[in-house]
C-alpha positions as CSV (number, residue, x, y, z in Angstrom):
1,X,-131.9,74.5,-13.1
2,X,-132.2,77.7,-15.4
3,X,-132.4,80.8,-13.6
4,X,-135.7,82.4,-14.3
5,X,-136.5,84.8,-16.7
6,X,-139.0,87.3,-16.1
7,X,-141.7,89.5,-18.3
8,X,-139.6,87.7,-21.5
9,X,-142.2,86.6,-24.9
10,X,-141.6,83.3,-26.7
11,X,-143.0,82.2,-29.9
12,X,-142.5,79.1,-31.2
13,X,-143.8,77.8,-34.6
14,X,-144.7,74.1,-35.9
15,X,-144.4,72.6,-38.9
16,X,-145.0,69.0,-39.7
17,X,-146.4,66.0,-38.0
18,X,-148.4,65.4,-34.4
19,X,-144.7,64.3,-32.9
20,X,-143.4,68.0,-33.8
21,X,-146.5,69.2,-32.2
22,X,-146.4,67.6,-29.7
23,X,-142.5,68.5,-28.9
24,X,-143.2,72.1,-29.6
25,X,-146.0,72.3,-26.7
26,X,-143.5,70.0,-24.2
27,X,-141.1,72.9,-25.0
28,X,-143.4,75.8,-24.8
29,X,-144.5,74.4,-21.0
30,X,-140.7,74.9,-20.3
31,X,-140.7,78.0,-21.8
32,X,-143.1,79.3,-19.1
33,X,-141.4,77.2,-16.6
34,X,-138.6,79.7,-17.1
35,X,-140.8,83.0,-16.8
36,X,-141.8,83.2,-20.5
37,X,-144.8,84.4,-22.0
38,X,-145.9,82.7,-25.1
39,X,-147.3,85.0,-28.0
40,X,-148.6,84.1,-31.0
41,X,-145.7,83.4,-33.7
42,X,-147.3,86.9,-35.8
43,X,-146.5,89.3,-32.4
44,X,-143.3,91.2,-31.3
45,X,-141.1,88.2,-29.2
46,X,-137.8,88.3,-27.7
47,X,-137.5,84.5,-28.6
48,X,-138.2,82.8,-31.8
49,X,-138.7,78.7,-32.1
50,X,-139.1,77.4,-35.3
51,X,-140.0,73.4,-35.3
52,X,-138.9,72.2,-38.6
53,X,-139.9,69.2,-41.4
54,X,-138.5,68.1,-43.9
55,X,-141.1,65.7,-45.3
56,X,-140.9,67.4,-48.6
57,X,-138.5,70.4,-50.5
58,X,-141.6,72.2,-49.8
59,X,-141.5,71.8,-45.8
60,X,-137.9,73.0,-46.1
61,X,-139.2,76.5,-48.0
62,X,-141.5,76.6,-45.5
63,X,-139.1,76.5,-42.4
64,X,-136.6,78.8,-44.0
65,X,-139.6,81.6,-45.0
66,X,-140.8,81.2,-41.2
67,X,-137.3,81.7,-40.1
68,X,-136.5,84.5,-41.9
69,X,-140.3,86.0,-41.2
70,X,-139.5,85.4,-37.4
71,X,-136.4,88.1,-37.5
72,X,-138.3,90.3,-39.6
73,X,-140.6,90.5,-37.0
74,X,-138.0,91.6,-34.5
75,X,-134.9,92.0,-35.6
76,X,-133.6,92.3,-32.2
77,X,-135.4,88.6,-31.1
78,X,-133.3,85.5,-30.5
79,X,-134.0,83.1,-32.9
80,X,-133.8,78.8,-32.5
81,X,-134.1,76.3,-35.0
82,X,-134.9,72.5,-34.1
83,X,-136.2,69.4,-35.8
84,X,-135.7,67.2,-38.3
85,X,-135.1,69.5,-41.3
86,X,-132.6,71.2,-38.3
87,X,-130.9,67.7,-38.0
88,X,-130.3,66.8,-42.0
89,X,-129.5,70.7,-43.2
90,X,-127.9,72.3,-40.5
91,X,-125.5,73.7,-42.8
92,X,-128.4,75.7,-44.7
93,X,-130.0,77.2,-41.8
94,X,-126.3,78.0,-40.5
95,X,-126.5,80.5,-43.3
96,X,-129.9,82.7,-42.8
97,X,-128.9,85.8,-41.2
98,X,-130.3,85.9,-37.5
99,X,-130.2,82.5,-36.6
100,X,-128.8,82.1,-33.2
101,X,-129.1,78.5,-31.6
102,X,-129.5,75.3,-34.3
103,X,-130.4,71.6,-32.7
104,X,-131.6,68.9,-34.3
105,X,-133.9,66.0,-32.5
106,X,-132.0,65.4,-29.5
107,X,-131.2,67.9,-26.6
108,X,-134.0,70.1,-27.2
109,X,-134.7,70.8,-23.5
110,X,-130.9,72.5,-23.4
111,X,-132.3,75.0,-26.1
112,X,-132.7,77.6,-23.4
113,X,-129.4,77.1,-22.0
114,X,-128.1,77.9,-25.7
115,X,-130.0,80.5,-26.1
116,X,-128.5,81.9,-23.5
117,X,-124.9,81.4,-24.2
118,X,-124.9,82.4,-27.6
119,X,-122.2,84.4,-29.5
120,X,-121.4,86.0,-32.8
121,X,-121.7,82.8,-34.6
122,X,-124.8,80.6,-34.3
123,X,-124.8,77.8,-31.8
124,X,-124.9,74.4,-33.4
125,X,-125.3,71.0,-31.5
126,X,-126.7,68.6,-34.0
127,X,-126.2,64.9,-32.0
128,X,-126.0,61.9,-34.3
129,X,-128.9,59.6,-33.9
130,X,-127.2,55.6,-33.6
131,X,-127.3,55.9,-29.8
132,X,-129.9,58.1,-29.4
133,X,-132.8,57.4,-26.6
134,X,-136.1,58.6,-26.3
135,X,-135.9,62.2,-24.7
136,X,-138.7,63.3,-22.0
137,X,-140.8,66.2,-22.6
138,X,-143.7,66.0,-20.5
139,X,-146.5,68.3,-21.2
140,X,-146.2,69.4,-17.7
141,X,-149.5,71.7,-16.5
142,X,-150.9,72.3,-20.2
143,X,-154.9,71.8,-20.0
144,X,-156.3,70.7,-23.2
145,X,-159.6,68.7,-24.0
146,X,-157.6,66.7,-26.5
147,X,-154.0,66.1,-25.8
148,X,-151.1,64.4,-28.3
149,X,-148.5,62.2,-26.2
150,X,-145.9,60.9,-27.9
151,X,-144.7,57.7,-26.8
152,X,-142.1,56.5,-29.7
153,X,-139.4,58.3,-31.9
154,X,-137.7,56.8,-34.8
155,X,-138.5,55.0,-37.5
156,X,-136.6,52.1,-39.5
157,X,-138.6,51.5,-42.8
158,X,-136.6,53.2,-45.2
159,X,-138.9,53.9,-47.8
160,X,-137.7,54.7,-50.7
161,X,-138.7,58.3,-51.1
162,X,-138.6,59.1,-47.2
163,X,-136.0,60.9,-45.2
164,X,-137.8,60.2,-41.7
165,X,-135.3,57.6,-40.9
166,X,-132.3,59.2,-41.4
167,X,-133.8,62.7,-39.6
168,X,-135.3,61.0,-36.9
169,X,-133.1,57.6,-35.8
170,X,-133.7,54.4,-35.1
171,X,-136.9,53.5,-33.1
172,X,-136.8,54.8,-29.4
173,X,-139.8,54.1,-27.0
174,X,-141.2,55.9,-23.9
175,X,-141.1,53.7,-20.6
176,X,-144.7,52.5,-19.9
177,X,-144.9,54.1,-16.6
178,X,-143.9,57.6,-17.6
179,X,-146.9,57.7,-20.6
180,X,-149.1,56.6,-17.5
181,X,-148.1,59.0,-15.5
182,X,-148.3,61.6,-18.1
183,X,-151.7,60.5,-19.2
184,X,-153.2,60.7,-15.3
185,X,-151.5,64.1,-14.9
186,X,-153.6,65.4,-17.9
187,X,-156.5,63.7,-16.7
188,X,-156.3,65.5,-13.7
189,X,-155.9,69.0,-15.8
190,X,-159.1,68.2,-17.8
191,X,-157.8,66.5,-20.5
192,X,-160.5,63.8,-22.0
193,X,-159.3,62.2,-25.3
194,X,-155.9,61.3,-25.7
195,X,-154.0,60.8,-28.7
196,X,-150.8,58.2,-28.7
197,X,-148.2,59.7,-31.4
198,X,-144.8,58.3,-32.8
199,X,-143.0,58.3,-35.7
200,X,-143.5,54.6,-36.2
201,X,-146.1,54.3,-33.4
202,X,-146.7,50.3,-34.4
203,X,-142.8,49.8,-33.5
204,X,-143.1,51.0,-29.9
205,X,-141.6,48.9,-27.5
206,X,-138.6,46.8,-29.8
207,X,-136.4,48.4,-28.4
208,X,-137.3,48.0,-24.8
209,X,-136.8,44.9,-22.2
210,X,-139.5,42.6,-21.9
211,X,-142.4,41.7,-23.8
212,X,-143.8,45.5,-24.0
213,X,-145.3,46.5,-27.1
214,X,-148.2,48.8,-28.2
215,X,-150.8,46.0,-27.6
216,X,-150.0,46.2,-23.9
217,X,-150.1,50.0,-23.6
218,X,-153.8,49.7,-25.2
219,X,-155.1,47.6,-22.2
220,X,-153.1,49.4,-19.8
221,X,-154.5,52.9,-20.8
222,X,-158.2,51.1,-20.9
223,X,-157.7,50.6,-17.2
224,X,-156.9,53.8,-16.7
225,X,-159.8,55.7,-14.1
226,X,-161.3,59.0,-15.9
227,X,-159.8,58.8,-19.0
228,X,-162.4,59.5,-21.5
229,X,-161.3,58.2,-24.6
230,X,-157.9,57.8,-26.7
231,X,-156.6,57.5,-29.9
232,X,-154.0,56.1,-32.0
233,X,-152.4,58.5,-34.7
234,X,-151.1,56.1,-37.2
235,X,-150.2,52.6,-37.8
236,X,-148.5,50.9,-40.3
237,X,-150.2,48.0,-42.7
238,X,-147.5,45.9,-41.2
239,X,-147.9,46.7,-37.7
240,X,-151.2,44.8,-37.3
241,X,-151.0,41.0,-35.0
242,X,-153.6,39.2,-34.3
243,X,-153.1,40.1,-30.3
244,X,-153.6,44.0,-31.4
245,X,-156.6,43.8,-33.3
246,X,-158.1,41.3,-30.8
247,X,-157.0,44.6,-27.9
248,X,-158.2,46.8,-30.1
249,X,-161.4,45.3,-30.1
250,X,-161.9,44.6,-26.8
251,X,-161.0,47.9,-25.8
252,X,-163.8,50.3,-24.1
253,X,-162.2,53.3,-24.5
254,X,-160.2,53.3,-27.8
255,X,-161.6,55.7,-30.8
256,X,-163.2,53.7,-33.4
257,X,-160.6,55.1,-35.8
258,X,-157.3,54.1,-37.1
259,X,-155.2,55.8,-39.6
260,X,-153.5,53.3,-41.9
261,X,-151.1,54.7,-44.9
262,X,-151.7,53.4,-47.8
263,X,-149.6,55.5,-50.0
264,X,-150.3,53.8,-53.3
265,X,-153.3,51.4,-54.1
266,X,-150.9,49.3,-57.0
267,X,-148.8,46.8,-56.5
268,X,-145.5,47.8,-58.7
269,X,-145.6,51.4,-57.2
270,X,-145.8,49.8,-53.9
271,X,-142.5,47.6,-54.5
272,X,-140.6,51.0,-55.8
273,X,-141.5,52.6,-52.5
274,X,-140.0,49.6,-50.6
275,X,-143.3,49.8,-48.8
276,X,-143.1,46.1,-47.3
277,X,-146.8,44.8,-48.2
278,X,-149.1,44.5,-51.5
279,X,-152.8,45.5,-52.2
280,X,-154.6,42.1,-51.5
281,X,-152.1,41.6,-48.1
282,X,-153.7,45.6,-47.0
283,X,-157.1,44.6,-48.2
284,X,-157.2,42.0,-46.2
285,X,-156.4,43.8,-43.0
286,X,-159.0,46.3,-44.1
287,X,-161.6,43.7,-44.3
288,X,-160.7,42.0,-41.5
289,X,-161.2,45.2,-38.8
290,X,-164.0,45.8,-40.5
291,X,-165.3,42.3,-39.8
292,X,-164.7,42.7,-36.1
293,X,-165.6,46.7,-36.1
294,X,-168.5,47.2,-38.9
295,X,-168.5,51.1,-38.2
296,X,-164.3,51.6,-38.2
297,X,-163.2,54.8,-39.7
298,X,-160.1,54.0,-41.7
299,X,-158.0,56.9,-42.9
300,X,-155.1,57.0,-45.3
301,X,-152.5,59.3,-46.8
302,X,-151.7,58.2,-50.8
303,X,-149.0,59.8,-52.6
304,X,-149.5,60.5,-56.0
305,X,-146.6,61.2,-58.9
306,X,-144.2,58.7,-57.6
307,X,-141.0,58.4,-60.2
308,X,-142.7,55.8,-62.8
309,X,-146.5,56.0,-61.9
310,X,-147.6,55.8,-65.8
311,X,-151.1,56.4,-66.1
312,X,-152.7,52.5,-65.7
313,X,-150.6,52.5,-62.4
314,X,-152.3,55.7,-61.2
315,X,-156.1,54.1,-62.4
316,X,-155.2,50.9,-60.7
317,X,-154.6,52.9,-57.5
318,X,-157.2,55.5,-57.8
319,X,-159.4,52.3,-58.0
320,X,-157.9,50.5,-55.0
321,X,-158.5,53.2,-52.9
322,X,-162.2,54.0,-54.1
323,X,-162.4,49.8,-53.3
324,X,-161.5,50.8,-50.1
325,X,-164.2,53.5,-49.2
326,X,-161.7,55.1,-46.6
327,X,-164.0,57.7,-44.1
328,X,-161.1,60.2,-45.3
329,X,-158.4,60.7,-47.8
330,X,-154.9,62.7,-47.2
331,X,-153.4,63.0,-50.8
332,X,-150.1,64.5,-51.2
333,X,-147.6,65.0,-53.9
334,X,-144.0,63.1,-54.3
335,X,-141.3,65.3,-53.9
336,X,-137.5,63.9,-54.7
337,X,-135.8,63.7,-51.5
338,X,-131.8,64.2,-52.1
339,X,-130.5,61.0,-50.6
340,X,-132.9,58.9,-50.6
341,X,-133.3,55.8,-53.6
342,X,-136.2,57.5,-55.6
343,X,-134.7,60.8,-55.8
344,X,-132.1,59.3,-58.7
345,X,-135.3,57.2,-60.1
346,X,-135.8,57.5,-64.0
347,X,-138.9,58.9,-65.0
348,X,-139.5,61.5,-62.7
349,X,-143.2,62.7,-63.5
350,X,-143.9,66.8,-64.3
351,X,-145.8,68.7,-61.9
352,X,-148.6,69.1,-63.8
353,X,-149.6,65.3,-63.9
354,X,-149.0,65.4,-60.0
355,X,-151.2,68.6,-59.7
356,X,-154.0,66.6,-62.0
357,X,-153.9,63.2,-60.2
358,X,-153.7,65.1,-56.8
359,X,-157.1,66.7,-58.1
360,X,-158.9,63.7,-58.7
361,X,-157.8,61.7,-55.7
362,X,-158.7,64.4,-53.4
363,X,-162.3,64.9,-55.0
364,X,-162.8,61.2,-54.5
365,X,-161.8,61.9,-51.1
366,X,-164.4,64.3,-50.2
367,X,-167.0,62.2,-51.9
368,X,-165.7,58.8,-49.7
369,X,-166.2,61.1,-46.7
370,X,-169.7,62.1,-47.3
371,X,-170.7,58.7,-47.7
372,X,-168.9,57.5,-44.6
373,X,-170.6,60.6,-42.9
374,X,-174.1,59.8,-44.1
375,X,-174.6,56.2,-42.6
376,X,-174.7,57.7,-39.0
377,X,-177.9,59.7,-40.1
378,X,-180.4,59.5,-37.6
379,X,-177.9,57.2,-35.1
380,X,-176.2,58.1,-31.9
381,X,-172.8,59.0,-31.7
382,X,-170.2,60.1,-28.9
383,X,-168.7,63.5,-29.4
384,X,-165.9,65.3,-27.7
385,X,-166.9,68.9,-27.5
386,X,-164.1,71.6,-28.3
387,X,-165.3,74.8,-29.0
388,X,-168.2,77.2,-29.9
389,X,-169.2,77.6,-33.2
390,X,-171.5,80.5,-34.8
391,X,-175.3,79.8,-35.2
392,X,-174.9,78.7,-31.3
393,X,-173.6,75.3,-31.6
394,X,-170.7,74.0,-30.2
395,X,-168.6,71.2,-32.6
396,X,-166.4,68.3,-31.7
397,X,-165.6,65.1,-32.9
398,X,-167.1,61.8,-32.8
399,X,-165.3,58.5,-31.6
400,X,-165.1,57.8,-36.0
401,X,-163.2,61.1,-36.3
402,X,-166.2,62.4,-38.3
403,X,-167.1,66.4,-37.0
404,X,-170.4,67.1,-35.1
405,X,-171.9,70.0,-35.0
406,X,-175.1,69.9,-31.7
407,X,-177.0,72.8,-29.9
408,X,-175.0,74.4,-27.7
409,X,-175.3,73.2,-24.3
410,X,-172.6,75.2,-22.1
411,X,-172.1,72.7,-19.5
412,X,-171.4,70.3,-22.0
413,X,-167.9,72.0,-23.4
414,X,-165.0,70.2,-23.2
415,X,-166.8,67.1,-22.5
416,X,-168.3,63.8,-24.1
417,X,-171.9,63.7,-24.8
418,X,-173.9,61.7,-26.9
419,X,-175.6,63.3,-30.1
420,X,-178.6,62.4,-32.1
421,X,-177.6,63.3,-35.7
422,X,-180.2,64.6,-37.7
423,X,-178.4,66.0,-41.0
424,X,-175.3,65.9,-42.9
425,X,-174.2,69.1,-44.0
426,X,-170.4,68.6,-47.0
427,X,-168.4,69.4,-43.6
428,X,-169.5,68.2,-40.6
429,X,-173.4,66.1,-39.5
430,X,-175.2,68.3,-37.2
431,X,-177.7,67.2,-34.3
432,X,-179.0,67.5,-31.1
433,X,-177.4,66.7,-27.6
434,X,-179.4,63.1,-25.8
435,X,-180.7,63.9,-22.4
436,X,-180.5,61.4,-19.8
């Protein structure tokens, strides 16, 4: 055990996906463990924890900028560096001035140990990942209305443009009784929606013994007393069986929402990426959960300016994914990743035909959002309420991920109440809460 630290500020800053965010709060519950306060990243802190990406050149600006804006905060501060742009570049960060502790995926829970043994020269202990397991950091006593848990690290797609795999290792899965026993603890604290997370969240359990996969931690999490609801954060095209859908349907308390990337709605793009599935194999999964599940939400990220995307590639695509009519559209740019296949690609495209087919995808977007929206006009939905909005409603979000603005009812915050929608305003449908 760490000796405690008392009347001591942390701040810790997230960049990147639900698994970082998820990681940075298990690490922040720690923190306090230990005597900490946490502050907001913009306040005076003795410690500073940056949780890095590396998803594109961007995300690595970004973590250096907050690095060097956490030490220009306080000069004086500790400052500690994690994640996955930690794990590829350690080398880099070694190099800002102030940086004191440097880890990458692994070992994160010894990052107050480190901090505490520091020297003159940074602290560096960046594992390698081919025997890496799936490290525990419970959320411990944090009270949330929605909570992420992340039950899966790794990921072994190699795409062609991604440098997940190599940042994050090979697929490691949490043990089925320790995501219950996380999920009733935050049940207990409040908690009513939960949100599985991974890397590759479809692959959980291949690594494990015995026929444990994410189908059976569906129907085990259904059974689950007092659990309002749950989620599932993403899922690959390919991860879909016929016993997960058939779960997935049968489920009482899964979200009527699945995220499914997409990343490029034509076929020759798709075989560049090494994305391991065509068009007519993903719109047949898309027609078949909407078969079984007529009002799914289906989301989708789609990556626009991919090394040879001439312009019929991009209208093939941009027509897919209209064909689709997903309830909501993340569109983000290619950016060449140094080691990874498409970064030495010919015909890398300029940013300004990213920036224009980035504009257009994301108008079509908002305007496939507004129709999904629109059909629960006048209908019932289920919405978790988070907080108070002005004009005395409070807003959550409805089991199809679509936001809900209702009269405020106070005893109904944090809680799942049903709403009769009555309007769709561009952002969010707004109605009034059912009495019983």
């Amino acid at each position: 055990m760490y000796s405690k630290t008392e009347n001591k500020t942390a701040a810790l800053y997230t960049l990147g996906c639900k698994v970082n965010q998820y990681e940075t709060e298990a690490l922040a519950q720690l923190f306090r463990e230990q005597g900490y306060h946490i502050v907001d990243f913009s306040e005076k802190a003795d410690v500073y924890v940056i949780n890095t990406c590396t998803v594109t050149h961007l995300s690595d600006r970004k973590s250096r900028q907050m690095i060097r804006r956490a030490k220009k905060t306080n000069p004086e501060a500790k400052v500690a560096v994690m994640g996955c742009y930690a794990q590829m570049a350690p080398e880099d960060i070694k190099n800002i001035a102030g940086v004191n502790v440097i880890t990458g995926v692994k070992n994160r829970r010894n990052i107050m140990q480190m901090l505490r043994e520091i020297g003159e020269e940074p602290r560096v202990q960046v594992d390698e990942l081919e025997e890496a397991y799936f490290e525990e950091m419970p959320l411990g006593e944090v009270r949330r209305t929605r909570a992420f848990i992340k039950i899966e690290d790794g990921c072994e797609h190699f795409c062609s443009y991604c440098l997940v795999p190599f940042a994050r290792g090979p697929v490691r899965s949490r043990k089925l009784e320790n995501i219950k026993e996380e999920v009733q603890r935050l049940i207990s604290l409040g908690t009513r929606e939960i949100v599985l997370t991974g890397v590759n969240l479809g692959a959980y359990g291949r690594d494990l013994e015995g026929d444990l996969n994410l189908t059976k931690v569906i129907r085990e999490l259904d059974c689950l007393p007092g659990l309002g609801r749950f989620r599932l954060s993403s899922l690959e095209p390919t991860d879909f069986t016929m016993e997960m859908i058939e779960a997935i349907v049968d489920s009482e308390k899964l979200c009527s929402h699945l995220h499914i990337p997409l990343q490029s709605g034509e076929d020759e793009i798709l075989k560049r990426m090494n994305r391991r599935y065509n068009t007519d194999e993903y719109r047949k999964l898309v027609n078949l959960l909407r078969y079984v599940l007529p009002n799914l939400a289906i989301t989708t990220d789609v990556m626009v300016g991919f090394p040879g995307e001439k312009e019929e590639n991009f209208e093939r695509s941009f027509k897919f994914v209209e064909e689709m009519a997903f309830s909501r559209l993340h569109v983000f740019k290619y950016s060449p990743r140094s080691g990874t296949p498409a970064a030495k690609f010919k015909d890398q495209l300029s940013p300004q035909e990213k920036d224009e087919r980035s504009r257009r995808l994301i108008r079509l977007g908002e305007k496939m959002a507004e129709e999904y929206a629109e059909r629960f006009v006048g209908r019932e939905v289920e919405v978790l309420f988070e907080e108070e909005v002005p004009g005395g409603y409070l807003e959550g979000f409805s089991e199809h991920y679509v936001r809900v603005r209702a009269q405020a009812v106070p005893e109904k915050k944090g809680d799942i109440a049903a709403v009769k929608v009555k309007e769709q305003n561009k952002e969010y449908l707004i109605g009034t809460p059912v009495t019983s």
